[in-house]
C-alpha positions as CSV (number, residue, x, y, z in Angstrom):
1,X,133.6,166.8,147.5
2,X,132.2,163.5,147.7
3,X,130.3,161.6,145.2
4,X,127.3,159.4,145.8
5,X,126.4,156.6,144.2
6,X,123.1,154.6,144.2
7,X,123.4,150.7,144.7
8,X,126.9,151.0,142.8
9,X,126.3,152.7,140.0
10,X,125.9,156.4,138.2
11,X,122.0,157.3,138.2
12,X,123.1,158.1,134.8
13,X,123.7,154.7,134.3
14,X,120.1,153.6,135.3
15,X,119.0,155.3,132.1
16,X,116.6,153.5,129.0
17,X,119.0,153.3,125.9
18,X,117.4,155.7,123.3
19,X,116.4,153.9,120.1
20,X,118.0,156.8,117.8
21,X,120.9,156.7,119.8
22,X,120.7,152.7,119.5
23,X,120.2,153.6,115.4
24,X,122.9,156.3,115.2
25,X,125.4,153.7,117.7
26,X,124.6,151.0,114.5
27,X,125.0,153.5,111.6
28,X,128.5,154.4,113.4
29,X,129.1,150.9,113.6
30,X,128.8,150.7,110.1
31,X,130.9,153.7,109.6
32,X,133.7,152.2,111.4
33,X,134.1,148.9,109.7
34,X,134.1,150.9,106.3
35,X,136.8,153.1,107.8
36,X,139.1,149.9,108.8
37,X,139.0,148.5,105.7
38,X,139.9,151.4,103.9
39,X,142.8,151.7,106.4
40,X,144.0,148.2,105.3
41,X,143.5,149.2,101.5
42,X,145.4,152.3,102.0
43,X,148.1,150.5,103.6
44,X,148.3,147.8,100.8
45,X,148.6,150.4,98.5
46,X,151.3,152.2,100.7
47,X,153.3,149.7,100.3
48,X,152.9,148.4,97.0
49,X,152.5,151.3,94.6
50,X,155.4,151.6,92.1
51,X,156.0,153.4,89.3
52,X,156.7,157.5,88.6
53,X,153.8,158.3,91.0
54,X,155.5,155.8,93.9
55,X,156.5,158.7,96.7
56,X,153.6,161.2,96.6
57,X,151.1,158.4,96.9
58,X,153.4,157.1,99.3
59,X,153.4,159.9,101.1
60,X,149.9,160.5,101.3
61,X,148.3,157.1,101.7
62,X,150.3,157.3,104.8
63,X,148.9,160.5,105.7
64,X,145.8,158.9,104.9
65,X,145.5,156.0,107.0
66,X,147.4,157.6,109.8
67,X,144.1,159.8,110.5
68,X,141.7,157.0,109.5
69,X,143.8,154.6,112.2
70,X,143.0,157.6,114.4
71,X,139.6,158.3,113.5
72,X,138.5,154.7,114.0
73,X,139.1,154.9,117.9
74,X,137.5,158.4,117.7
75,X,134.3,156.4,116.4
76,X,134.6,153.8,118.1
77,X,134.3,155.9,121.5
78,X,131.4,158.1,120.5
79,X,129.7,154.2,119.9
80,X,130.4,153.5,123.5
81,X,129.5,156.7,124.7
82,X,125.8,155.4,123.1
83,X,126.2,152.6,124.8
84,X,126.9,150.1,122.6
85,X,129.2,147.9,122.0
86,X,132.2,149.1,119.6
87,X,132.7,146.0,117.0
88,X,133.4,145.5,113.4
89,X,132.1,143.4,110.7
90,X,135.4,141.4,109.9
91,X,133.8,139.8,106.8
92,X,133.0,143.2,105.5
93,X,136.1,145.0,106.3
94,X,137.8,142.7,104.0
95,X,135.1,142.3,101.3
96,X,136.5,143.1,98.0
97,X,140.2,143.2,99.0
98,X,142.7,141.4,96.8
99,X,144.2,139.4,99.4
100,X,145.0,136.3,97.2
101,X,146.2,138.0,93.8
102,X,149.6,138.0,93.3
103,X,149.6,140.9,90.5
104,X,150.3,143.6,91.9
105,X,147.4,146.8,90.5
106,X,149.2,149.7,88.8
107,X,149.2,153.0,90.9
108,X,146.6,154.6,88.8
109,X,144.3,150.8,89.3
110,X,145.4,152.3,93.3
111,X,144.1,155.5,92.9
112,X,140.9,155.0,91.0
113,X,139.9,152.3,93.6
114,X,140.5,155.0,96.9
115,X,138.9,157.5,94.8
116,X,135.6,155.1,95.0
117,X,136.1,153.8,98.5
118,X,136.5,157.1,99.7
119,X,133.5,159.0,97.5
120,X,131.7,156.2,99.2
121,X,132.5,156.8,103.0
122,X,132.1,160.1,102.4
123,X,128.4,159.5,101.4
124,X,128.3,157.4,104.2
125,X,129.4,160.5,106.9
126,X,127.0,162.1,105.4
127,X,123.8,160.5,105.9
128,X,125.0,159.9,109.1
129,X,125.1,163.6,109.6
130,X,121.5,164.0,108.7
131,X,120.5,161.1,111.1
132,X,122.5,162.2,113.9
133,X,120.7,165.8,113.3
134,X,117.2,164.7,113.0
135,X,118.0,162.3,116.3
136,X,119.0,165.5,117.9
137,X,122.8,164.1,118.5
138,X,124.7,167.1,117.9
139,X,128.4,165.3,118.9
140,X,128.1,162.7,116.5
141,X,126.9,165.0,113.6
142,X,129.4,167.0,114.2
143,X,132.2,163.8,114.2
144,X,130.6,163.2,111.1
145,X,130.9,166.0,109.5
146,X,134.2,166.2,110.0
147,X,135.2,162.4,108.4
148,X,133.2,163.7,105.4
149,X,135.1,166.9,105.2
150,X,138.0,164.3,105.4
151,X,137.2,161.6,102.7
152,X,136.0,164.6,100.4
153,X,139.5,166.0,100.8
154,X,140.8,162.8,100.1
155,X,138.9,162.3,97.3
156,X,139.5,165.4,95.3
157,X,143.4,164.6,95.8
158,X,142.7,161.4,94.4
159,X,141.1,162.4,91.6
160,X,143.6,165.6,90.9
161,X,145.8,162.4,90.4
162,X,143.7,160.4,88.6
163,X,142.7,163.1,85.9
């Protein structure tokens, strides 16, 4: 088999970068930053909760920003499939973290503040599925869908807790 390439690169390559893909690449962008600093909220809460509730929100802040940890390199490749650059927004990802406070939030402070974060990435995914649909970009709908499905689940479990 043999493979030919035209003045070094993939005809493919050669190709105008859509505007919706340029759109949905940004709104994924977005997505991605929001999912890393959730990640760094769930691990601060990981490792500080205390209290009667310590090990099951342990235990499932781990699970949670295992997949998010996951799902961010999952993002970040569908962005460069788009061809775009992956990137975050460092000032964002750690807007609104207590980073200087030495008082440590009870676990129920914990829980109400993931339950927000993630009722709000979820909203996020969502719009993101409608874009992605209307743009015709059925992969990244669908990867959408599925981090909604995620931070819904997430959610409810948090606010099972919460009630």
């Amino acid at each position: 088999m043999t493979i030919t390439m035209k003045h070094g690169r993939y005809a493919e390559d050669a190709k105008p970068v859509d505007r919706n893909a340029v759109a949905i690449a940004d709104a994924l962008s977005d997505a991605l930053t929001d999912t890393y600093r959730l990640v760094l909220k769930t691990h601060a809460c990981h490792w500080n909760v205390a209290g009667p509730m310590f090990y099951p929100l342990h235990q499932m802040t781990e699970e949670h920003y295992t997949d998010m940890f996951a799902a961010a390199d999952v993002l970040a490749e569908r962005i460069r499939a788009l061809r775009k650059r992956a990137s975050v927004k460092p000032a964002r990802m750690i807007d609104g973290l207590d980073t200087d406070s030495d008082a440590d939030p009870t676990a129920d402070e914990m829980v109400r503040g993931l339950l927000s974060d993630h009722e709000a990435l979820s909203q996020r995914f969502y719009a993101l599925v409608r874009a992605a649909e209307i743009s015709g970009d059925p992969v990244t709908a669908d990867l959408a869908t599925e981090r909604a499905a995620f931070h819904d689940k997430a959610a409810w479990m948090l606010r099972a807790i919460a009630a």
